[in-house]
One Martini backbone bead per residue (centre of mass of N, CA, C, O) as a GRO file, in nm:
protein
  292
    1UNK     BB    1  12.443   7.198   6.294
    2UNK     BB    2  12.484   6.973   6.512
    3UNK     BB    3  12.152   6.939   6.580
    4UNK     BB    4  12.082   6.891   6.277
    5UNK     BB    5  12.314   6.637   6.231
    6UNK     BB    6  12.184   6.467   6.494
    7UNK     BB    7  11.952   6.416   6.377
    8UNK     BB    8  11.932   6.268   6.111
    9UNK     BB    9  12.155   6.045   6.295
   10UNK     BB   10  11.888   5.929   6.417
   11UNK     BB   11  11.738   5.855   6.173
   12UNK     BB   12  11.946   5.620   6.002
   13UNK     BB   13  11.787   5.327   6.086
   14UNK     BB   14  11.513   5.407   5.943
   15UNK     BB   15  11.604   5.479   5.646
   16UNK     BB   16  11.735   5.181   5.599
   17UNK     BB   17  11.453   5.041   5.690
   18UNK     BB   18  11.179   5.190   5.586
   19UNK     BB   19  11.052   5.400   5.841
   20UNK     BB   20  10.994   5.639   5.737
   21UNK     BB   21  10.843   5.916   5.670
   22UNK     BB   22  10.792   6.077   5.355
   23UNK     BB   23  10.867   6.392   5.484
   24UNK     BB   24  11.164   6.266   5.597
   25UNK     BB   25  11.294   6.138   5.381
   26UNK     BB   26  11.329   6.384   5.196
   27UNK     BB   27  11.505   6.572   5.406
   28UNK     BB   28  11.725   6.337   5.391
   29UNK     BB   29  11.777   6.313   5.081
   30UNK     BB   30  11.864   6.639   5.092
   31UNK     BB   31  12.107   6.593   5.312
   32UNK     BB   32  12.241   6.383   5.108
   33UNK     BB   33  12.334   6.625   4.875
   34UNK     BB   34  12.518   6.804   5.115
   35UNK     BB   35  12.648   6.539   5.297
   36UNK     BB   36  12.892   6.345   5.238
   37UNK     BB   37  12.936   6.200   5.506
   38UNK     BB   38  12.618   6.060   5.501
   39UNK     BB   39  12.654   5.921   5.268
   40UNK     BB   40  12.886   5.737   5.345
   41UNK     BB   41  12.732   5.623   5.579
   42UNK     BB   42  12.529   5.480   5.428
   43UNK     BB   43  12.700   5.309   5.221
   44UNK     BB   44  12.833   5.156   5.434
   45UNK     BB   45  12.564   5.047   5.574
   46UNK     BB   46  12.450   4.921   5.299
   47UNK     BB   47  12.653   4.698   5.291
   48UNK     BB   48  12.657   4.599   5.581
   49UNK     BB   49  12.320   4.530   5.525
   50UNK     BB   50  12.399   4.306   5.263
   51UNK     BB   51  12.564   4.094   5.443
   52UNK     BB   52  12.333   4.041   5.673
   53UNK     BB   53  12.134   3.934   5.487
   54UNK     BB   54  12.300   3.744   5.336
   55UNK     BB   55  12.358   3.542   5.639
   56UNK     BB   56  12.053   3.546   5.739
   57UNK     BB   57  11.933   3.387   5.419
   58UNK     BB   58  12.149   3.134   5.520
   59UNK     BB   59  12.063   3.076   5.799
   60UNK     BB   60  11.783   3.123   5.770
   61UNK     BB   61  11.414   3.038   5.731
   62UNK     BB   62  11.188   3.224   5.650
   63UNK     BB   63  11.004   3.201   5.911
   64UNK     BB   64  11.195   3.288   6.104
   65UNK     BB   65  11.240   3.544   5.990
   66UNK     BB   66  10.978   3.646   6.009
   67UNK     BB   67  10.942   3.621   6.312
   68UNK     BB   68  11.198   3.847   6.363
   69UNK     BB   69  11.051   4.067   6.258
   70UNK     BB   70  10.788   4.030   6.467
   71UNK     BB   71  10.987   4.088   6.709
   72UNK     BB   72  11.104   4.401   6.618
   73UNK     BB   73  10.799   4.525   6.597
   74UNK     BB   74  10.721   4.471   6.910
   75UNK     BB   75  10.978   4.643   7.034
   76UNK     BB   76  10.913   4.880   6.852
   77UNK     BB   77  10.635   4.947   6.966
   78UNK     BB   78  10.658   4.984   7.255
   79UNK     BB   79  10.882   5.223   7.168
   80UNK     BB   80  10.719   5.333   6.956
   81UNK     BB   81  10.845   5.282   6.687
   82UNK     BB   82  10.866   5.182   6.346
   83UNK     BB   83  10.804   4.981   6.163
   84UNK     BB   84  10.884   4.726   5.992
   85UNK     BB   85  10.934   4.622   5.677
   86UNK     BB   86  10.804   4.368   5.534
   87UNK     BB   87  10.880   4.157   5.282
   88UNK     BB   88  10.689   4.033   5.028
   89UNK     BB   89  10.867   3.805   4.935
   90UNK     BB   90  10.884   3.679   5.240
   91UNK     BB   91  10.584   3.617   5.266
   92UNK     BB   92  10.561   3.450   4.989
   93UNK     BB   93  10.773   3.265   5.083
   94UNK     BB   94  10.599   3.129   5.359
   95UNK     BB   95  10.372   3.054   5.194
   96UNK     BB   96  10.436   2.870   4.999
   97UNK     BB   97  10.551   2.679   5.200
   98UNK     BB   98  10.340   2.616   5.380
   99UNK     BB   99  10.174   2.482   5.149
  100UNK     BB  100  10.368   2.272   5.056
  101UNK     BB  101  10.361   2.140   5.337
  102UNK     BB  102  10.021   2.076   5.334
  103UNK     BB  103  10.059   1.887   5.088
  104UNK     BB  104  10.250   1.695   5.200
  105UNK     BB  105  10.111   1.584   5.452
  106UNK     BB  106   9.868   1.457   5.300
  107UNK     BB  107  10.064   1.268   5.112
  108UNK     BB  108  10.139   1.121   5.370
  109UNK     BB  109   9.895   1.053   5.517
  110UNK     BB  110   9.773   0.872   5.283
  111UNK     BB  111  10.035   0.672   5.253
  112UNK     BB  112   9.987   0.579   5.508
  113UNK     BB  113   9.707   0.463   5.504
  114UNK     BB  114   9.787   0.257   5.300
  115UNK     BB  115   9.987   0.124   5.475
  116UNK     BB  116   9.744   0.020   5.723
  117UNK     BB  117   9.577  -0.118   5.501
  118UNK     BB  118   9.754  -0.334   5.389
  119UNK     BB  119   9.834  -0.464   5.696
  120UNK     BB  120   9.541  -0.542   5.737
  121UNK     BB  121   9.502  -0.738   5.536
  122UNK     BB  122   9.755  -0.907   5.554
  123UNK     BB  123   9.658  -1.028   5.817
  124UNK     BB  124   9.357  -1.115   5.767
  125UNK     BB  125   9.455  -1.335   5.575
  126UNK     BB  126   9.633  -1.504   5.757
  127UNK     BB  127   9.446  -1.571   5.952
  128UNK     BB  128   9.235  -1.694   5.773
  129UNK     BB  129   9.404  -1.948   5.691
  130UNK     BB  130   9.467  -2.009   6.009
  131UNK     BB  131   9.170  -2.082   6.071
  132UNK     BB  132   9.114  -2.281   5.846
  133UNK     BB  133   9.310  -2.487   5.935
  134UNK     BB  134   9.222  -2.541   6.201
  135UNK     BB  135   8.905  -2.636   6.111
  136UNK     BB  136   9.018  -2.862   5.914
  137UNK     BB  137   9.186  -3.022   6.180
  138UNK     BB  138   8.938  -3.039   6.370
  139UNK     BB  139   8.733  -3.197   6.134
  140UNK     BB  140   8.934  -3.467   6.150
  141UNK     BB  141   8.964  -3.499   6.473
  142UNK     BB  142   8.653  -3.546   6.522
  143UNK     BB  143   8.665  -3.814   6.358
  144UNK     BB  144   8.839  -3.964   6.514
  145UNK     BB  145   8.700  -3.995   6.754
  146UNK     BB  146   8.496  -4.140   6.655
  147UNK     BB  147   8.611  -4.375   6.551
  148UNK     BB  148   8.713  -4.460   6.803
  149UNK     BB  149   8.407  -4.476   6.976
  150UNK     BB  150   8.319  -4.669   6.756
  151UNK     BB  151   8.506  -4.903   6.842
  152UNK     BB  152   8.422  -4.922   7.124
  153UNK     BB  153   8.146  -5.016   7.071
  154UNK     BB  154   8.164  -5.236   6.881
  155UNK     BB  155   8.349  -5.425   7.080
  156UNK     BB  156   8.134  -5.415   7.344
  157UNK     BB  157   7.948  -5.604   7.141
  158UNK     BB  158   8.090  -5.813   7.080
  159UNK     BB  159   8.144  -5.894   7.338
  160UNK     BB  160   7.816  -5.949   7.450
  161UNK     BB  161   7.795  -6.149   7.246
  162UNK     BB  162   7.950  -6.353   7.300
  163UNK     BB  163   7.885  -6.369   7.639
  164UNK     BB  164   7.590  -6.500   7.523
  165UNK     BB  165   7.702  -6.764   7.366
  166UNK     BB  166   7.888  -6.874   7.621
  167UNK     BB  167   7.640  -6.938   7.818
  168UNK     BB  168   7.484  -7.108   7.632
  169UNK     BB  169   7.663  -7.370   7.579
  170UNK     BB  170   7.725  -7.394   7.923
  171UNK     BB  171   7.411  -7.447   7.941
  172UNK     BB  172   7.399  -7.713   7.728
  173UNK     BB  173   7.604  -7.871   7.926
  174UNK     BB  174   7.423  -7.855   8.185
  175UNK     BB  175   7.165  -8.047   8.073
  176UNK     BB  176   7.362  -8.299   8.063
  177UNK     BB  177   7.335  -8.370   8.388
  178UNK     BB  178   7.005  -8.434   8.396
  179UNK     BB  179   7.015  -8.736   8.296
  180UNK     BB  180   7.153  -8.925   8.549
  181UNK     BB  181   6.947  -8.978   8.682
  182UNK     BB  182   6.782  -9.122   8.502
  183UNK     BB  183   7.033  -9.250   8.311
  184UNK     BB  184   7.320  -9.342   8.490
  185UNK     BB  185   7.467  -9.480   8.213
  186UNK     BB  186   7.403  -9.300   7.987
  187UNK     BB  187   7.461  -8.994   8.155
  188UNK     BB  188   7.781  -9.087   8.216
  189UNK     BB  189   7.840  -9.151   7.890
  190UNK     BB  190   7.742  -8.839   7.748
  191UNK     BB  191   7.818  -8.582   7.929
  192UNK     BB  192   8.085  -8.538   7.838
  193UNK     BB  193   8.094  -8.508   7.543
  194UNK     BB  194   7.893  -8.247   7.589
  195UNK     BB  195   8.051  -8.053   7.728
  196UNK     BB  196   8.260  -8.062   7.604
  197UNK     BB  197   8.152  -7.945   7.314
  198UNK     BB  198   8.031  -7.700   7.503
  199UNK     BB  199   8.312  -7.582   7.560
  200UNK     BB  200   8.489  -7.592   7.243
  201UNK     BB  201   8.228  -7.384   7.157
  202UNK     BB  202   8.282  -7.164   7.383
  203UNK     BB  203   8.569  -7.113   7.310
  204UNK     BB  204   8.534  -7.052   7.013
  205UNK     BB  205   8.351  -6.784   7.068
  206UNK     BB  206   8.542  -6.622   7.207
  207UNK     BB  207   8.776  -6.621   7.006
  208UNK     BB  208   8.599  -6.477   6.787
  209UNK     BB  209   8.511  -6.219   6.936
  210UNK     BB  210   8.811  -6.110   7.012
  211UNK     BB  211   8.867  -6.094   6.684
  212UNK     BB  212   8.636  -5.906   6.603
  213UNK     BB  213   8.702  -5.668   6.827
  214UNK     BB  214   9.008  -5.637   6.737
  215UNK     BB  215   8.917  -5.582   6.460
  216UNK     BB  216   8.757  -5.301   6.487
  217UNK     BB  217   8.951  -5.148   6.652
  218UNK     BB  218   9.168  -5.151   6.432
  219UNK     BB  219   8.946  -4.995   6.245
  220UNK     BB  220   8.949  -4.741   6.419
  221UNK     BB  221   9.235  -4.670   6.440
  222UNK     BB  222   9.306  -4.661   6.137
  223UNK     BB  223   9.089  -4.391   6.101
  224UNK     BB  224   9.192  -4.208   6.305
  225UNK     BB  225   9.501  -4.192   6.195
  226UNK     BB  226   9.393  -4.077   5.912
  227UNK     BB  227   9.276  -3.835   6.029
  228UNK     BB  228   9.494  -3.728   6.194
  229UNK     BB  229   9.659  -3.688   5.966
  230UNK     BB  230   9.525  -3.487   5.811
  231UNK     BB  231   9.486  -3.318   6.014
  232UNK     BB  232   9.789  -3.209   6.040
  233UNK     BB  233   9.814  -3.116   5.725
  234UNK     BB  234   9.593  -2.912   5.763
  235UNK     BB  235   9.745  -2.762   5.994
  236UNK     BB  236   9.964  -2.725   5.826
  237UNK     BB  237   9.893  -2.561   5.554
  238UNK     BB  238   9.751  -2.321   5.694
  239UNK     BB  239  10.009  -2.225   5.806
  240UNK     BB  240  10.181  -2.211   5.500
  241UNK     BB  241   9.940  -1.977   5.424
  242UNK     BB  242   9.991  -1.781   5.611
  243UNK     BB  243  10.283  -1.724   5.581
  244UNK     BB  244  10.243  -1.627   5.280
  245UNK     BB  245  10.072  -1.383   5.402
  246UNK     BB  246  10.273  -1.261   5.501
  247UNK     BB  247  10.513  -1.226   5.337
  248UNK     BB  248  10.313  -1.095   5.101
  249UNK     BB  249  10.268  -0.816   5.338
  250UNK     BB  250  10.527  -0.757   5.359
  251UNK     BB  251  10.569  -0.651   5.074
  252UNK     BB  252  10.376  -0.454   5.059
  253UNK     BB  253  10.440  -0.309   5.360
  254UNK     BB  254  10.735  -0.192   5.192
  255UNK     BB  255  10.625  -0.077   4.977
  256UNK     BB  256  10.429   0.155   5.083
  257UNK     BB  257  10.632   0.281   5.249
  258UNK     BB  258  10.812   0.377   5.032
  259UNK     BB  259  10.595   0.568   4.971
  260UNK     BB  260  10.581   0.733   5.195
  261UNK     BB  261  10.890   0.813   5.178
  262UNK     BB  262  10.890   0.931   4.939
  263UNK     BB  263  10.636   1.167   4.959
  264UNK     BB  264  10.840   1.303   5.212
  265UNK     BB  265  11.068   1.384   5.017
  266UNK     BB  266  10.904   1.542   4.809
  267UNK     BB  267  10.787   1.724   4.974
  268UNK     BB  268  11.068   1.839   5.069
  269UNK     BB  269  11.113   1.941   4.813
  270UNK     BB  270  10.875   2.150   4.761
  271UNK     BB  271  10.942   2.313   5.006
  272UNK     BB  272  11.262   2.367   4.924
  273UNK     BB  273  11.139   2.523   4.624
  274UNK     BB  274  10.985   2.700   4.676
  275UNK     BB  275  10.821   3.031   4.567
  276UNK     BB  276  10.659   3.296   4.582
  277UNK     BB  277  10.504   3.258   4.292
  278UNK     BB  278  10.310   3.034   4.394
  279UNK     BB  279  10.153   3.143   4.554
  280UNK     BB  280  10.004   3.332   4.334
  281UNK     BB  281   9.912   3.114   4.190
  282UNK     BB  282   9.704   3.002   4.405
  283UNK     BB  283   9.530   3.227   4.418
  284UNK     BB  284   9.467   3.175   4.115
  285UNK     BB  285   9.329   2.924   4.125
  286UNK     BB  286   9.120   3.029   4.377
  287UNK     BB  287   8.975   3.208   4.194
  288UNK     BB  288   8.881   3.045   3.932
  289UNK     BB  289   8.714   2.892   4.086
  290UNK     BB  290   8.503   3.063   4.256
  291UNK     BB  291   8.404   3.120   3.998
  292UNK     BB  292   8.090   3.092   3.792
   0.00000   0.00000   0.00000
């Protein structure tokens, strides 16, 4: 009786987890109606075994679980030992999870995706506007230069025109002196005062030319300062205009990454909502796709 009752007690950890085989499993339910102290034991075990279970399913999250079976399953075919039935309910909650999981990364990517395309369209745009502010700056800057450059040609050239006036004057003064051999007392009393004259009037024709060299310098100054003017306010503007795109570019991409926030929470949330019977609609809904 003690090795027959020895042996059943070897079964106890099989029967317990559903590894018996199904002509074991009733020889074993026959010999619990039989025997009192092993109904007890069964009944101890089977309540101490879903507190366990109890514990085991508020401690781990399905995977894991499923893990834990696949571990004890592994160590049991070593040993030769009957495998442990994995529960289908949670083989479908991990299924479940898993859709559940790969749907919710999907759209945090999507997500995510719309959000460096928000940041670089508005980086794109700020750059545009300070680039066109610095050609619009540069093209009012190049007139300057050309203003200061056409006023010195200018006057260079009023210079020129000047410096040939007053030699021709001063050379007109010098003819005066050419009459005295011939006329001496004549020449003596005329040649200075066509002298003065021809020089009194390259002296005005000097101060006329430098007058008018300088007239043109500062009209040249005052084009190329209002040029110069222009450029700096064209490019303190498109300063201006990228700031401002950048800025809405900026709260663009802070409303985008909002919703990629959103997304991974939402995804975070149909995770840990999964169900078993998820799994099953979804396996019907992709066999009625499949359907003709």
């Amino acid at each position: 009786m003690d090795k027959q009752h020895s042996r059943f007690e070897a079964m106890l950890a099989d029967y317990l987890e559903g590894a018996l085989p199904l002509s074991d499993r009733l020889e074993f339910e026959r010999h619990l109606q039989e025997c009192p102290r092993c109904r007890q034991t069964v009944k101890d075990l089977q309540a101490l075994q879903s507190k366990a279970r109890q514990v085991i399913n508020r401690a781990l999250p399905p995977d894991a679980k499923l893990r834990l079976y696949q571990k004890l399953n592994a160590e049991r075919a070593a040993r030769g030992e009957p495998l442990l039935r994995i529960p289908q309910e949670l083989l479908a909650l991990v299924k479940a999870k898993a859709a559940a999981s790969a749907k919710a990364a999907q759209e945090v990517a999507r997500a995510g995706a719309s959000t460096a395309k928000t940041a670089t369209e508005a980086g794109k745009r700020s750059a545009q506007e300070a680039a066109k502010g610095a050609a619009e700056s540069a093209r009012h800057m190049e007139k300057a230069a050309r203003a200061l450059a056409s006023g010195a040609l200018a006057a260079a050239q009023e210079g020129l025109e000047t410096s040939a006036k007053v030699l021709s004057s001063l050379a007109e003064g010098a003819e005066a002196l050419k009459e005295i051999p011939d006329a001496p007392i004549k020449g003596t009393l005329t040649a200075p005062p066509k002298m003065a004259a021809k020089g009194a009037q390259a002296g005005a024709q000097m101060a006329g030319g430098a007058a008018k060299a300088a007239s043109k310098a500062a009209q040249a100054g005052l084009k190329a300062m209002a040029e110069g003017t222009k450029g700096a306010l064209k490019g303190v503007q498109g300063g201006l205009r990228a700031a401002a795109e950048a800025a809405k570019g900026a709260t663009e991409t802070a409303r985008a990454g909002k919703k990629m926030l959103d997304a991974a929470t939402q995804g975070a949330l149909k995770v840990a909502r999964a169900r078993p019977e998820d799994a099953e609609e979804q396996d019907d809904q992709r066999d009625a796709e499949d359907k003709p």
